[in-house]
Backbone as JSON, one array per atom type, in Angstrom:
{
  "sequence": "XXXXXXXXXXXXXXXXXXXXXXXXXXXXXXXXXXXXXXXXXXXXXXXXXXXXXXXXXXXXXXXXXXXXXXXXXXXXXXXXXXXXXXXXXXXXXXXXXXXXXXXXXXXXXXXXXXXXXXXXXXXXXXXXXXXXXXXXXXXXXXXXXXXXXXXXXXXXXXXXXXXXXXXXXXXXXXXXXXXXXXXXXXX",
  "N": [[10.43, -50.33, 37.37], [13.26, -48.47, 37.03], [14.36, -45.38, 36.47], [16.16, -43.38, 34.66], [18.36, -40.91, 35.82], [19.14, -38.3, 34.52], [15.98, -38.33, 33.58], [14.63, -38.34, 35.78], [13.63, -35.48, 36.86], [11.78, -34.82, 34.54], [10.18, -36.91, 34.51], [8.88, -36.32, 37.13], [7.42, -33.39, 37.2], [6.4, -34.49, 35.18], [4.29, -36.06, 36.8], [3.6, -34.52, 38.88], [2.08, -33.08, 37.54], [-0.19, -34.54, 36.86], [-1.26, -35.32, 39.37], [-2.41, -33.09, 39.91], [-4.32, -33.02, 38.25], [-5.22, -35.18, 38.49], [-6.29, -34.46, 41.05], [-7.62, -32.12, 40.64], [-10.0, -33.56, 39.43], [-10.86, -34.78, 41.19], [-11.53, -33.2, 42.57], [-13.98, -31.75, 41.38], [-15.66, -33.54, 40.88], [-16.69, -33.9, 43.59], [-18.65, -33.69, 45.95], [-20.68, -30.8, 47.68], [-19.64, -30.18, 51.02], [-21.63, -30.68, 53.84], [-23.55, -29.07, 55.42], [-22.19, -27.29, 58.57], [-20.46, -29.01, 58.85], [-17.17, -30.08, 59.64], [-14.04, -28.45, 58.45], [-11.53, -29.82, 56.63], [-8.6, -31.24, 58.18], [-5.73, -30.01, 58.51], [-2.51, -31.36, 56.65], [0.26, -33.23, 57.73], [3.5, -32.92, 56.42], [4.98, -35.2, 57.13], [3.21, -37.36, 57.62], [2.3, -38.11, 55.18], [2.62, -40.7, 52.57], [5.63, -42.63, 51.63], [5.37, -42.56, 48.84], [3.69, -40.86, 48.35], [5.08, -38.25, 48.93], [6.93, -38.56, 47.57], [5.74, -38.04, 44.79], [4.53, -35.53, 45.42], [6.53, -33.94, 45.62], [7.66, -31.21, 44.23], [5.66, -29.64, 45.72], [6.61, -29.96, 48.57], [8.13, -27.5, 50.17], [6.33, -25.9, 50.77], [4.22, -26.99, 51.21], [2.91, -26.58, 54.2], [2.19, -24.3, 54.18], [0.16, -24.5, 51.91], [-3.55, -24.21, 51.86], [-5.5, -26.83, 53.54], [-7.83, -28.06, 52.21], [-6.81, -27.85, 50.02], [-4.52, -29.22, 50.59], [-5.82, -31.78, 50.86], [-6.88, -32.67, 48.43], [-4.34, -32.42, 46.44], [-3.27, -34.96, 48.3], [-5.11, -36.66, 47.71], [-5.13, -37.06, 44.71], [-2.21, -37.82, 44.62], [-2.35, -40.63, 45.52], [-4.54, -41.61, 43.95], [-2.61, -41.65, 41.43], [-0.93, -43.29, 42.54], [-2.18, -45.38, 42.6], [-2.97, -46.83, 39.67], [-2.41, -48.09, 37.02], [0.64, -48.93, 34.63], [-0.14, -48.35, 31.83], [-2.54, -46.78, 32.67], [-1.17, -44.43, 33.21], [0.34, -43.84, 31.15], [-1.1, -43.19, 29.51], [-2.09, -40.63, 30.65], [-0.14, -39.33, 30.47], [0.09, -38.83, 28.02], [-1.93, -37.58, 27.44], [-1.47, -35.19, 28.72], [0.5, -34.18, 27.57], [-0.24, -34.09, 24.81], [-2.11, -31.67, 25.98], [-0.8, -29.76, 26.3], [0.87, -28.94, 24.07], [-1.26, -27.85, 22.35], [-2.55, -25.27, 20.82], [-2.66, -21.78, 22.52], [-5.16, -20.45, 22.17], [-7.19, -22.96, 21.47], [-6.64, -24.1, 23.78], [-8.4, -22.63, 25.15], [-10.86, -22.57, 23.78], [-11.66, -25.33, 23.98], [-11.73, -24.87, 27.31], [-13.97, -23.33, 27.43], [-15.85, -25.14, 26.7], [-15.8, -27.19, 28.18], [-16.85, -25.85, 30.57], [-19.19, -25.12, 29.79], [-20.09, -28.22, 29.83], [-19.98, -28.55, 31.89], [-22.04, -26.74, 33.47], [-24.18, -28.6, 32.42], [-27.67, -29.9, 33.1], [-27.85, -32.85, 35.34], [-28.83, -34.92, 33.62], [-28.56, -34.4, 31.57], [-25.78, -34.33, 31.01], [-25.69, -37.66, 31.21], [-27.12, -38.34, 29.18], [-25.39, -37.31, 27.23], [-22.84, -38.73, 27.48], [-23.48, -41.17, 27.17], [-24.32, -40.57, 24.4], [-21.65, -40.46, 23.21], [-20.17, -42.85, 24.33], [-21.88, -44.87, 22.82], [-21.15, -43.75, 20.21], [-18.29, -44.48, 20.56], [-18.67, -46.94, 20.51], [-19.49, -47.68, 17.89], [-18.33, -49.38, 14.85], [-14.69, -48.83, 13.61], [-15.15, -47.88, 11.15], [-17.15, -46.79, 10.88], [-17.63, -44.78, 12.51], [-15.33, -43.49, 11.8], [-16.34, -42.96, 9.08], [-18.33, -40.83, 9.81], [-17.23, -39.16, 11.42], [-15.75, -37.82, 8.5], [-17.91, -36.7, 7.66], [-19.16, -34.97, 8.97], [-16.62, -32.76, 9.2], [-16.49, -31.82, 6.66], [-19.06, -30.52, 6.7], [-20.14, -27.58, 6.55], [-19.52, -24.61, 8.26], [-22.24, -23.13, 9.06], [-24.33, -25.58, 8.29], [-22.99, -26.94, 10.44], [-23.71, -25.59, 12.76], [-26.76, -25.93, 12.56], [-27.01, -28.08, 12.44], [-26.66, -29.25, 15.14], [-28.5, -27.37, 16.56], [-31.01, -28.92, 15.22], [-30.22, -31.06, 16.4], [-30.5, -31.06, 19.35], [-33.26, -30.18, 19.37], [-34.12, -32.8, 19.19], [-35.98, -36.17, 19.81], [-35.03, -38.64, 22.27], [-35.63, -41.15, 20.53], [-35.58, -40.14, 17.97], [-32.66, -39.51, 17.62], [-31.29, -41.86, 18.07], [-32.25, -42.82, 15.96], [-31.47, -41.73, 13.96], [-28.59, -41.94, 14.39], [-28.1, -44.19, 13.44], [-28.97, -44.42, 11.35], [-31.35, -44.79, 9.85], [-34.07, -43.91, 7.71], [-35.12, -39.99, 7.9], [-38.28, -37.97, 8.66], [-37.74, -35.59, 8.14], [-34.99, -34.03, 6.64], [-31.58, -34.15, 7.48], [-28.52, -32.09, 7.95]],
  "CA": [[11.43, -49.9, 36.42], [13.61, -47.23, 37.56], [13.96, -44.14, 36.1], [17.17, -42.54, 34.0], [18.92, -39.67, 36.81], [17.9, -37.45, 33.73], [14.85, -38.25, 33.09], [13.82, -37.6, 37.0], [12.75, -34.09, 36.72], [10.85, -34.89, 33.68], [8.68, -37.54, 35.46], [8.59, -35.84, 38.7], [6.64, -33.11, 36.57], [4.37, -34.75, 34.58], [3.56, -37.18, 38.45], [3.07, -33.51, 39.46], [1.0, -32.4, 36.59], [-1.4, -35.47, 37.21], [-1.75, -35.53, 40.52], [-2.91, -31.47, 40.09], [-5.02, -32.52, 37.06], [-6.88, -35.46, 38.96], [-6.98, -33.14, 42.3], [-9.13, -31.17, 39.74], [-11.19, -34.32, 38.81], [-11.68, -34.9, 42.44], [-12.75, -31.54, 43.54], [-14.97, -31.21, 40.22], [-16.63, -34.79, 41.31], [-16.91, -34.23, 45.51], [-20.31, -33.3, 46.63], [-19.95, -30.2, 49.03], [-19.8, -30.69, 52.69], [-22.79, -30.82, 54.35], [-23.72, -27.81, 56.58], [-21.54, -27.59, 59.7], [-19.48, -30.19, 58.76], [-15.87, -29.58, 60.18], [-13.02, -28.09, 57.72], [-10.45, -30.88, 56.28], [-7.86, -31.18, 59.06], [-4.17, -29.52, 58.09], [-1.68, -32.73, 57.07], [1.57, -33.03, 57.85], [4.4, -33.69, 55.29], [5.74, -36.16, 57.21], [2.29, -38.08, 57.17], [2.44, -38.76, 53.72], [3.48, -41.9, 52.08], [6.54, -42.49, 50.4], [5.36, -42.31, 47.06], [2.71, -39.4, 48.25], [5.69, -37.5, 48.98], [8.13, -38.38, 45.99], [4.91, -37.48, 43.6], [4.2, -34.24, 45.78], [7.61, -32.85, 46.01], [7.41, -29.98, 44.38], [4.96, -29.27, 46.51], [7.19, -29.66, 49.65], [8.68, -26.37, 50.56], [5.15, -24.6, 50.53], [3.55, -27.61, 51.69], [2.81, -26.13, 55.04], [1.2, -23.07, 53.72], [-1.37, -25.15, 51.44], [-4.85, -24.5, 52.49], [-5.65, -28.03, 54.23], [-8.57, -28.27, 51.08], [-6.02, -28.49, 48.26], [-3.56, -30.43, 50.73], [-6.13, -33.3, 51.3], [-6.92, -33.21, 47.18], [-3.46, -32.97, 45.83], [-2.83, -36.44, 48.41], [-5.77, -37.71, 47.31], [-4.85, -37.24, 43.08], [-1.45, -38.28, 44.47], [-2.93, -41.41, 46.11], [-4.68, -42.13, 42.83], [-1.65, -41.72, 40.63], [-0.34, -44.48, 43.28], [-2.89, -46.58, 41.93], [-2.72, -46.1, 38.52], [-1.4, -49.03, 36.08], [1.87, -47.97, 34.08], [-0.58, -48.32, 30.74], [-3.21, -45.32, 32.26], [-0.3, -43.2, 33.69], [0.79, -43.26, 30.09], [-2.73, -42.15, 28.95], [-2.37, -39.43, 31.41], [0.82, -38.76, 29.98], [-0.15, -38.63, 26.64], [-2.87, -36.26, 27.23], [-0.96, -33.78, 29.19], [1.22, -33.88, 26.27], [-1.54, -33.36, 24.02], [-2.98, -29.98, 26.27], [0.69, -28.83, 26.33], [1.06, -28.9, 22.3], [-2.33, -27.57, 21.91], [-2.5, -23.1, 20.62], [-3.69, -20.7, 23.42], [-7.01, -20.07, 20.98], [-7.56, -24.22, 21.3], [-7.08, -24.31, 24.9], [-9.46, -21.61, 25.7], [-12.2, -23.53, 23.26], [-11.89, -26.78, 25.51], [-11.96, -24.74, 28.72], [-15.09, -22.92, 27.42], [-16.72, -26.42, 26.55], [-15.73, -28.01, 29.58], [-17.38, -24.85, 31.41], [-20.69, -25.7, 29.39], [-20.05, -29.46, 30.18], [-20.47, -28.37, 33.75], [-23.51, -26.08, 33.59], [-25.36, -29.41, 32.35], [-27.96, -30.71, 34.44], [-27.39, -34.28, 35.12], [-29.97, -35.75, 33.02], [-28.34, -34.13, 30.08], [-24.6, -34.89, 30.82], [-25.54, -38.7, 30.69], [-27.41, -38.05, 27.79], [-24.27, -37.15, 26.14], [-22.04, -39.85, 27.78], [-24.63, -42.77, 26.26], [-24.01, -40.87, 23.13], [-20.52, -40.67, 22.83], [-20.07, -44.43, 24.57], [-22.81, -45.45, 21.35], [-19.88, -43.58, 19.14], [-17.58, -45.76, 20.37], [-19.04, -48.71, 19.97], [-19.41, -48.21, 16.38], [-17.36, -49.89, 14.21], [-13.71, -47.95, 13.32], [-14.9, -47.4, 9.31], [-18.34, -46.27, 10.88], [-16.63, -43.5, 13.41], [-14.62, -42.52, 10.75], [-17.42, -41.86, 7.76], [-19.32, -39.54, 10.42], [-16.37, -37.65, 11.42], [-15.43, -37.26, 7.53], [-19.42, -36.23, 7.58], [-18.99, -33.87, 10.45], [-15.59, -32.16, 8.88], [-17.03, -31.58, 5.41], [-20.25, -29.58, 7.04], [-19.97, -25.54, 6.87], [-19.91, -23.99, 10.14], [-23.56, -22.93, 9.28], [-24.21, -26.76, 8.16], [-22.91, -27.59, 11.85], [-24.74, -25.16, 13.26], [-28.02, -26.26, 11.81], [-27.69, -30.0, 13.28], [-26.57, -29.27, 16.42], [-29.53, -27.12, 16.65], [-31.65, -29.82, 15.02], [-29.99, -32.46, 17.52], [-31.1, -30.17, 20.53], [-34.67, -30.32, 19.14], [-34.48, -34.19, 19.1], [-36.35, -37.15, 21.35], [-33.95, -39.94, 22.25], [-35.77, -41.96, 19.73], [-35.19, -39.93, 16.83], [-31.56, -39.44, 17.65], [-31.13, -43.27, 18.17], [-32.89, -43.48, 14.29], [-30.44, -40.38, 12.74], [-27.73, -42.16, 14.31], [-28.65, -45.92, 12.96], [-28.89, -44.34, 9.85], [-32.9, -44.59, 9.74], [-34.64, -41.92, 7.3], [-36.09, -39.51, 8.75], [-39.34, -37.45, 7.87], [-37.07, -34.41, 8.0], [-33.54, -34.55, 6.87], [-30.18, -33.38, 8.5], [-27.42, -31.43, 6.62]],
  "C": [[12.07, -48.61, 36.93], [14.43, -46.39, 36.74], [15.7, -43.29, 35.57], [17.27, -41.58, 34.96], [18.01, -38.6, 35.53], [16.71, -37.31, 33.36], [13.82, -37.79, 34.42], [13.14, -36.55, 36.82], [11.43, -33.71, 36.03], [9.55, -35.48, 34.21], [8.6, -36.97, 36.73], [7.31, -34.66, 38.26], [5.58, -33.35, 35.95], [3.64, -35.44, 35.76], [2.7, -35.67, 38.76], [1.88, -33.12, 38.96], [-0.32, -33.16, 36.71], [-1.88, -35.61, 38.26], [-2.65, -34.09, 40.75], [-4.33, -32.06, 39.08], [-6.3, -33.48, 38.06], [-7.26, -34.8, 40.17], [-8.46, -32.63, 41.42], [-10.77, -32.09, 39.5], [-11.73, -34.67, 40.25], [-12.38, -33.96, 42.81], [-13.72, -31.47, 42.43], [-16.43, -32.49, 40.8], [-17.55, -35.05, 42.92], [-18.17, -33.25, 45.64], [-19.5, -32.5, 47.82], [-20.45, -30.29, 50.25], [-20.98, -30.53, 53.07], [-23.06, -29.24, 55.39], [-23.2, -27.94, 58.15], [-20.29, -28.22, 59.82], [-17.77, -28.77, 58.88], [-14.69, -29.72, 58.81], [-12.09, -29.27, 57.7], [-9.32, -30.84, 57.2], [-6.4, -30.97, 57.82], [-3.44, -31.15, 57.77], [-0.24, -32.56, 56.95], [2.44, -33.53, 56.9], [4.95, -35.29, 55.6], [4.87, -37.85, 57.49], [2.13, -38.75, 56.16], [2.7, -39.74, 53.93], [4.68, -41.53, 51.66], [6.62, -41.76, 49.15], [4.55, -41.39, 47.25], [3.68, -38.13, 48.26], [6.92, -37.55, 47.7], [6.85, -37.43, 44.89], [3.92, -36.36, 43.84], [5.4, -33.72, 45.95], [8.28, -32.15, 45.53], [6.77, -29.12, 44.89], [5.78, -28.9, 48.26], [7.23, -28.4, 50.86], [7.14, -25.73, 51.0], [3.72, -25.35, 50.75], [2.25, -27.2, 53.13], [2.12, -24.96, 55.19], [-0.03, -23.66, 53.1], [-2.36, -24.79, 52.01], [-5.39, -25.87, 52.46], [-6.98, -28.65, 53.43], [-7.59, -28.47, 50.12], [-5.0, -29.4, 49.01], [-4.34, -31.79, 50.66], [-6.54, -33.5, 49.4], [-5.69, -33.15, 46.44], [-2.73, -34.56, 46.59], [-3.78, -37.41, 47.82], [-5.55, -38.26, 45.12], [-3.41, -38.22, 43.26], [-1.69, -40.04, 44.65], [-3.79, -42.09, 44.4], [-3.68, -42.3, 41.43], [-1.2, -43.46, 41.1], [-1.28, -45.71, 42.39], [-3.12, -46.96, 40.35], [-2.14, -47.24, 37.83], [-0.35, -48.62, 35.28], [0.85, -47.18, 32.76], [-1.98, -46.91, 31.52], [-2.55, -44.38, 33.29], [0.11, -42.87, 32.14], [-0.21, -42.73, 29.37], [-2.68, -40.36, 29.65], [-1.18, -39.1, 30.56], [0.79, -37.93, 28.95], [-0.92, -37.33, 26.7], [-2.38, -34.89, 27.63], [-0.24, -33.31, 28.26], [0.47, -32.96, 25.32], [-1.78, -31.79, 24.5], [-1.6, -29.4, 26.09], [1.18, -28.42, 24.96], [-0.37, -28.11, 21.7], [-2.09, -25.17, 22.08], [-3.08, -23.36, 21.98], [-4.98, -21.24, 23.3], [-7.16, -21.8, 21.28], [-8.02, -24.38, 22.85], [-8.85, -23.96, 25.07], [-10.54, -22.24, 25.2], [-12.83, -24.56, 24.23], [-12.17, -26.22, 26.68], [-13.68, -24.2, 28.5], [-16.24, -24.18, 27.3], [-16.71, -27.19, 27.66], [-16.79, -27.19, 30.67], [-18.96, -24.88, 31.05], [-20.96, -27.62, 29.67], [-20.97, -29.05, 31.8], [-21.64, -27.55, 33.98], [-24.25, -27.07, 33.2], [-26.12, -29.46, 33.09], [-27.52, -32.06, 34.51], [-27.95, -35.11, 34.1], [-29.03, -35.71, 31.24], [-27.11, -34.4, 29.79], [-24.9, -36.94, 30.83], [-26.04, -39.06, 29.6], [-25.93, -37.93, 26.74], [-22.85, -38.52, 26.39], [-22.71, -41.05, 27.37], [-24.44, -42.25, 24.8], [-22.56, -41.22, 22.39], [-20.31, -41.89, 23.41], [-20.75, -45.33, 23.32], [-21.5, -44.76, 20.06], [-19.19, -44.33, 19.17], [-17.37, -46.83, 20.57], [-19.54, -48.89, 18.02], [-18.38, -49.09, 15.64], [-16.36, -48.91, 13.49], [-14.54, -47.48, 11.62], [-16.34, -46.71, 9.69], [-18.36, -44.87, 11.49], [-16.33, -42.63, 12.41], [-15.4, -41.95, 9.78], [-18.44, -40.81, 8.73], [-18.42, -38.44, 10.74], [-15.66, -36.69, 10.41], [-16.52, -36.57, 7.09], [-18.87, -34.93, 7.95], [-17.71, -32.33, 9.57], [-16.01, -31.36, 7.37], [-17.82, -30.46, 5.36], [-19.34, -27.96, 6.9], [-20.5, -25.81, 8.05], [-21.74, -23.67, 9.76], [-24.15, -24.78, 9.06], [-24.25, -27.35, 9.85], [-23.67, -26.55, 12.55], [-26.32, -25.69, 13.87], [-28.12, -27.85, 12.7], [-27.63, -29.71, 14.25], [-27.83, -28.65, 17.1], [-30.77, -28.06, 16.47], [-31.45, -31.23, 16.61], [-30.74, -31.67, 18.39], [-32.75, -30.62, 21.0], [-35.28, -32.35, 19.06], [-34.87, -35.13, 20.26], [-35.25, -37.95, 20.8], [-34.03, -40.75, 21.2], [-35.12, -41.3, 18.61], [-33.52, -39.61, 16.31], [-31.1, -40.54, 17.72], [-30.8, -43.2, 16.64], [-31.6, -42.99, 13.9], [-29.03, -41.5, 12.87], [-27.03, -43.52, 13.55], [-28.38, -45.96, 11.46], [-30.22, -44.51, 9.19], [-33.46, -43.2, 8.76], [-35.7, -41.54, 7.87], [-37.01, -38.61, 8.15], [-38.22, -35.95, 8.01], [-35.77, -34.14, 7.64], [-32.97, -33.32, 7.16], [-29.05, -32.99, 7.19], [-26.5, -32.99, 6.62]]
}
């Protein structure tokens, strides 16, 4: 489908904004080099692809300066944009939207949670990815009465579980979540 003259700039931006954001998800995900191992070789602009260079070129001009670490992860985010179905470029879309509409004070929350995301150990970030994947596999009216739960709580209220959750084995967090009573109850 090709692209309104006006509307270029617009998508050339958000291509940009995604290809920076999954750069980020690559470098956050890449195991570091091994000891010795030889520095990412410099790449040339004119290396690129096509479409590596339409959905890096704002990058262009200043290409050449890059340190040859963020050139080989903004081709490689670009390189995954490439691949990308229209339906989760518009996810990406959406979301950048989303962080771009979101206060200061909101950001900064998410970056601080993301920054405790990443101090997990591993054991405990799939711990939380089995729970939220078990969220949404509930059923929509079942989602929804926990997050009208959740919203209701006083900050001390949320406090108090999250603390409680902390203190919980897998099993008994299974039960709470099942809806099982438990010998102790939760706010």
């Amino acid at each position: 489908m090709a692209v309104a003259e006006p509307m270029r700039p617009f998508v050339r931006v958000l291509a940009v904004a995604a290809v920076c954001l999954l750069a980020g998800a690559a470098l956050a995900d890449a195991p570091p080099p091994p000891p010795g191992a030889e520095p990412p070789a410099r790449l040339e602009w004119q290396s690129l692809s096509e479409s590596q260079r339409e959905a890096l070129e704002p990058f262009r001009e200043r290409w050449s300066r890059l340190p040859p670490e963020q050139q080989q992860l903004l081709m490689h985010g670009a390189t995954r944009w490439e691949r990308m179905s229209p339906e989760q470029r518009a996810r990406v879309r959406d979301r950048m939207q989303y962080w771009r509409d979101l206060p200061p004070e909101e950001r900064e929350r998410v970056r601080a949670r993301l920054d405790q995301l990443n101090q997990m150990p591993p054991e405990q970030k799939k711990q939380l990815r089995q729970g939220l994947q078990r969220f949404r596999d509930l059923p929509p009216g079942e989602r929804e009465r926990l997050r009208e739960r959740w919203q209701q709580m006083s900050p001390d209220e949320r406090d108090r579980l999250r603390e409680r959750w902390r203190s919980m084995t897998p099993q008994e967090r299974e039960s709470y979540l099942d809806g099982t009573p438990q010998t102790e109850t939760m706010p």
